[in-house]
N, C-alpha and C positions, 0 to 999 in steps of 0.2 A: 504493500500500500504506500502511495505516497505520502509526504507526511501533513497534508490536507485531510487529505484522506484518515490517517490517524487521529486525526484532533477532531474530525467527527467521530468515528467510533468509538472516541473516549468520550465526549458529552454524549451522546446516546447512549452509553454504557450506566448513567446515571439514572435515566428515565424510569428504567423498572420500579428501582427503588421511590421515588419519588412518584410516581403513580401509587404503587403499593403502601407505601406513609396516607396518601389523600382517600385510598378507598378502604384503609381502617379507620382513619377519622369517620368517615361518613356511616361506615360500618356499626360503629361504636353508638351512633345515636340513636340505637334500638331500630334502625330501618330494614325493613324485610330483605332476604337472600334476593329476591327478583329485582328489587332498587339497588342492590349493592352493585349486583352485576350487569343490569347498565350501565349505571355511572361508571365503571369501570370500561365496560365498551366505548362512551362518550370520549373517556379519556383517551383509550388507546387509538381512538378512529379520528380524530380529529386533531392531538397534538402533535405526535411525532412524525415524519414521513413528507416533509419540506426538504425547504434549503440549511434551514437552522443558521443562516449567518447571524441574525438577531442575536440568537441565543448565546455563539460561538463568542460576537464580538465582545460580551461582557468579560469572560475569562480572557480573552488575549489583551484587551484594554488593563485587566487588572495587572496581569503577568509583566506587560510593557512596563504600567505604574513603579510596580514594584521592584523591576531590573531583575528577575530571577524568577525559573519555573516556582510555581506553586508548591507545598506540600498536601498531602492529599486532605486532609481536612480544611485548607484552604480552597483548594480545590472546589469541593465537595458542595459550600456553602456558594462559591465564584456559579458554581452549574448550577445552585436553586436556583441562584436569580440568575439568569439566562434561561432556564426554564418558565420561570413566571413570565418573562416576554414573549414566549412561545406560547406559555398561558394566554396570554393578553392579544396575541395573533391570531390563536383559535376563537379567541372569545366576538374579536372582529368580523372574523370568515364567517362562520357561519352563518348570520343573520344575515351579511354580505349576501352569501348565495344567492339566499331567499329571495331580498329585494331583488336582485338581478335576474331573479330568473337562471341561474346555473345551472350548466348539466354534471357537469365534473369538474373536481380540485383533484390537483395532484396525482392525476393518473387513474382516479378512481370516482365513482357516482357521487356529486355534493350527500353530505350528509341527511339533509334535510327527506334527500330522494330515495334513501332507503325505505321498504316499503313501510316496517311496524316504525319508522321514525316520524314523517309528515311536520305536524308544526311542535312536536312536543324539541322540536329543535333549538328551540327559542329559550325556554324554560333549562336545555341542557347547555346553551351557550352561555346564560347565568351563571350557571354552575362549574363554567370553565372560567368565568373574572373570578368567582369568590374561591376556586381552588385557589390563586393567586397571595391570598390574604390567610387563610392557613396555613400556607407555608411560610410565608412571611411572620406570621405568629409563633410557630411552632421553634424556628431556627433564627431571629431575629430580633425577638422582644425586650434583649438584655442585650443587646447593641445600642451604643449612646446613638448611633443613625438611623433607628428603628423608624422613627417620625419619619423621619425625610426619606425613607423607601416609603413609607405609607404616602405622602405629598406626591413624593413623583408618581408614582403610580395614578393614582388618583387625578392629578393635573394632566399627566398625558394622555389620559384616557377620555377625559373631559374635552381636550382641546382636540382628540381624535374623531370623537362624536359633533362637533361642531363642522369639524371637515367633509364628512361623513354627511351629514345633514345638506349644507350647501351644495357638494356636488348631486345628491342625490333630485336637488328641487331647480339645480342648472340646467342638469343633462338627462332628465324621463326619456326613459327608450320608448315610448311612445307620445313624446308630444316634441319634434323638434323646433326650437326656435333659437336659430344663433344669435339675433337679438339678445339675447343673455349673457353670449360669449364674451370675455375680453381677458387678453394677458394678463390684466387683476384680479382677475375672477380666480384662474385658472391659475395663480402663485397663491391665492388665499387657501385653494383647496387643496394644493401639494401640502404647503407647510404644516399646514391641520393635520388634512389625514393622512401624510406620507413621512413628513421628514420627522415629527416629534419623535412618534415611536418608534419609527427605524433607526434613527442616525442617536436621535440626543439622549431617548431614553439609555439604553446600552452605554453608554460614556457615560452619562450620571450615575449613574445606580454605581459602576465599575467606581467611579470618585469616591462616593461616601464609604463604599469597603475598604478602601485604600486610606481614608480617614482626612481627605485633604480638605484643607477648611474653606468657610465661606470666602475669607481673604488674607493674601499673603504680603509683605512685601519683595520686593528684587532690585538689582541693582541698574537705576536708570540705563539706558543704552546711548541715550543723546546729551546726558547730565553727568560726567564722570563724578564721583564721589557723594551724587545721592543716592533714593530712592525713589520706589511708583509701588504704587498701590494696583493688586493686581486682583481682580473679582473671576476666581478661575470658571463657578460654572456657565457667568457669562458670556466669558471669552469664547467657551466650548461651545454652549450655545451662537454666541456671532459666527461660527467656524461649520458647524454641524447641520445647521436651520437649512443655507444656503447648499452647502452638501448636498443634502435631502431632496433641495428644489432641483439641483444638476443632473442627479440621479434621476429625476422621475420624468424631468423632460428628454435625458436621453432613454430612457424605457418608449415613454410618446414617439420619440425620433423611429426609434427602431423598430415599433410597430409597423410604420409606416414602411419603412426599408430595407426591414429585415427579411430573409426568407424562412418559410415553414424549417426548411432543414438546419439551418442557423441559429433559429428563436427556438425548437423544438417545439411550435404550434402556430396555428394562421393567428394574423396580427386581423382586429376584426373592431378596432377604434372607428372606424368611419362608419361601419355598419351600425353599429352598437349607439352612435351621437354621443363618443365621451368629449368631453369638454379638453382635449386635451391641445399639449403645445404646438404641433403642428395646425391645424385648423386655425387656432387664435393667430398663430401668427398669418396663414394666409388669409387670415381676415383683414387685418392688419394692411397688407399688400397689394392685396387682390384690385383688379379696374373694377369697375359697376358689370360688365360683362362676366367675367370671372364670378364675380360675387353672385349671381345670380343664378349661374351653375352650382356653386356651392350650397343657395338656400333652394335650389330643388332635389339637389343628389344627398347633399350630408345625410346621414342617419336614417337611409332609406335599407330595406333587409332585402336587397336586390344587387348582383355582380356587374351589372350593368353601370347603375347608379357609382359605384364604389368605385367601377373604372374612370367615368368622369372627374369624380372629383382628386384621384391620384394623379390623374394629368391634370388639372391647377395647379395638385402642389408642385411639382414638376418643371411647370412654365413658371412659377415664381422662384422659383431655383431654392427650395426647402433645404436642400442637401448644404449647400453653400451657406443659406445664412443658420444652418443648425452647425456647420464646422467653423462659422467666426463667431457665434457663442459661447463651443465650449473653450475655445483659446481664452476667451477672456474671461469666465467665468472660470477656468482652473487656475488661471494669471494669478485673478485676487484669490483665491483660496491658497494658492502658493503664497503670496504676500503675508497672508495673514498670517499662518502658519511657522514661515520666518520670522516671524514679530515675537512669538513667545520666549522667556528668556527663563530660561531653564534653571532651578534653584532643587534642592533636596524637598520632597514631601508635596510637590508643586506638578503641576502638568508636563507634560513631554508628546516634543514633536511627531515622534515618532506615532503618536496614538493616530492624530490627524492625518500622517502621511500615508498607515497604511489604508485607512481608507481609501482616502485619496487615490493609490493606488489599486483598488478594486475596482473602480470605478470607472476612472480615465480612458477614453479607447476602447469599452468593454463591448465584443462584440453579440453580448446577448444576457 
């Protein structure tokens, strides 16, 4: 195995247990053998069996923090919470599905569309946020950062449903109107429901285990023999937000440009009428001709339709102004990036870069 490949079979090597912890709790509360062993299929059907970067990035953020592998009870505690983000993904999908109309996740029938499952999906997606907070309770509660894994959780989740909400009353697969659309629309609804939970949550949570405080001082850069005041989780935040938004417009980009055998699935945004970065921007662009084709083709469940409107993006040269965005949008994330000034107990570049480096160029 490669050693990617390793580091997933070591965070998945934890799940068992940590399922098995959450369906004796549930166990415990006098619930029937038939309710156990749902919630136990809920678990196992719905959490593991992704990408798990989420989850990954909180132990390699810690490990970076730290300067040195983990030992296994560190470990051990680094992978709940990366599990609880996995938590907190299933908790999203699901209902996800639902609204959308889903046929499959991850290779296999949405949840929801199993047959004895229907809408009791909803009430099991619950049960997949409040796994979340038991184990958080169970391994965390005599942590002085107990609170602020509770906060963050809690705020990103908040600020994920908000996202979640707007793009849902943007972009109705049955009612198109790009009158709605616009590149502020459509950076409101990455950051809400894309970049929180992906990018910032994972780095926070990774910070408060590593114990780094609200703020630090360092030794000026521009001022030899002072100081600056340095607010590490908003820096991370200024660093990560913007991340998240790059991310998700080169996911849009590649919808668009990617092929079936590249993406591993048809790219299906223009069918679909998602609100995303390509569209906005050839809204943006487009003559009153152009645009015109676009508000009769966008979001129609037709091959035809879907062909026109890929020729607009096409004649406004998509390709071109999505590759003089990411230059300048990795530009300042490199900037920033460089700007941090590295002390003991404090942030490190290296967290940001590897990111950075997942992402840059990724062809899927």
């Amino acid at each position: 195995m490669s050693s990617s490949e390793d580091r997933k079979a070591k965070f998945e090597s934890v799940f068992p247990t940590i399922r098995d912890e959450l369906v004796d709790i549930f166990a415990r509360q006098s619930m029937p053998s038939e309710s156990v062993e749902w919630y136990k299929n809920n678990l196992n059907y719905n959490v593991p069996g992704g990408k798990l970067n989420r989850g990954m990035a909180v132990v390699d953020t810690i490990e970076i923090l730290k300067g040195r592998p983990l030992n296994e009870d560190e470990y051990f505690k680094a992978a709940i919470l990366g599990w609880c983000v996995e938590l907190l993904q299933a908790y999203f999908l699901v209902p996800d599905d639902i609204t959308d109309g889903s046929i499959t996740r991850r290779g296999q029938p949405c949840y929801y569309r199993l047959p004895q499952i229907g809408m009791i999906a909803i009430n099991d997606s619950c049960m997949l946020e409040d796994a979340i907070y038991r184990l958080l309770k169970a391994h965390f509660r005599r942590e002085p950062y107990y609170v602020e894994l509770l906060e963050l959780f809690h705020d990103v989740t908040y600020r994920t449903e908000m996202g979640q909400l707007v793009d849902l009353i943007t972009a109705p697969e049955d009612a198109v109107d790009l009158s709605k659309f616009s590149l502020e629309r459509h950076k409101l609804i990455v950051v809400y429901k894309t970049a929180y939970y992906s990018f910032y949550l994972p780095v926070a949570l990774a910070m408060r285990m590593c114990g780094i405080p609200e703020s630090y001082t360092v030794p000026s850069p521009s001022n030899p023999g002072t100081e600056e005041n340095v607010q590490p989780y908003k820096y991370a935040e200024s660093i990560l937000i913007p991340l998240g938004e790059y991310f998700q417009i080169q996911d849009d980009f590649l919808d668009f440009s990617g092929t079936p055998e590249q993406l591993g699935k048809i790219g299906t945004d223009i069918l679909d009428n998602k609100c995303s970065w390509v569209i906005n921007t050839a809204l943006l662009l487009a003559s009153p001709e152009q645009r015109k084709v676009l508000d009769d083709n966008y979001g129609r469940k037709d091959g035809i339709c879907e062909a026109r409107v890929k020729e607009v993006f096409n004649e406004i040269g998509i390709h071109k102004v999505y590759e003089e965005y990411e230059e300048v949008a990795v530009g300042k994330l490199r900037g920033q990036i460089a700007e941090i000034v590295e002390v003991a107990g404090g942030l490190k570049r290296e967290v940001f870069e590897s990111f950075l480096l997942k992402v840059y160029k990724r062809t899927k």
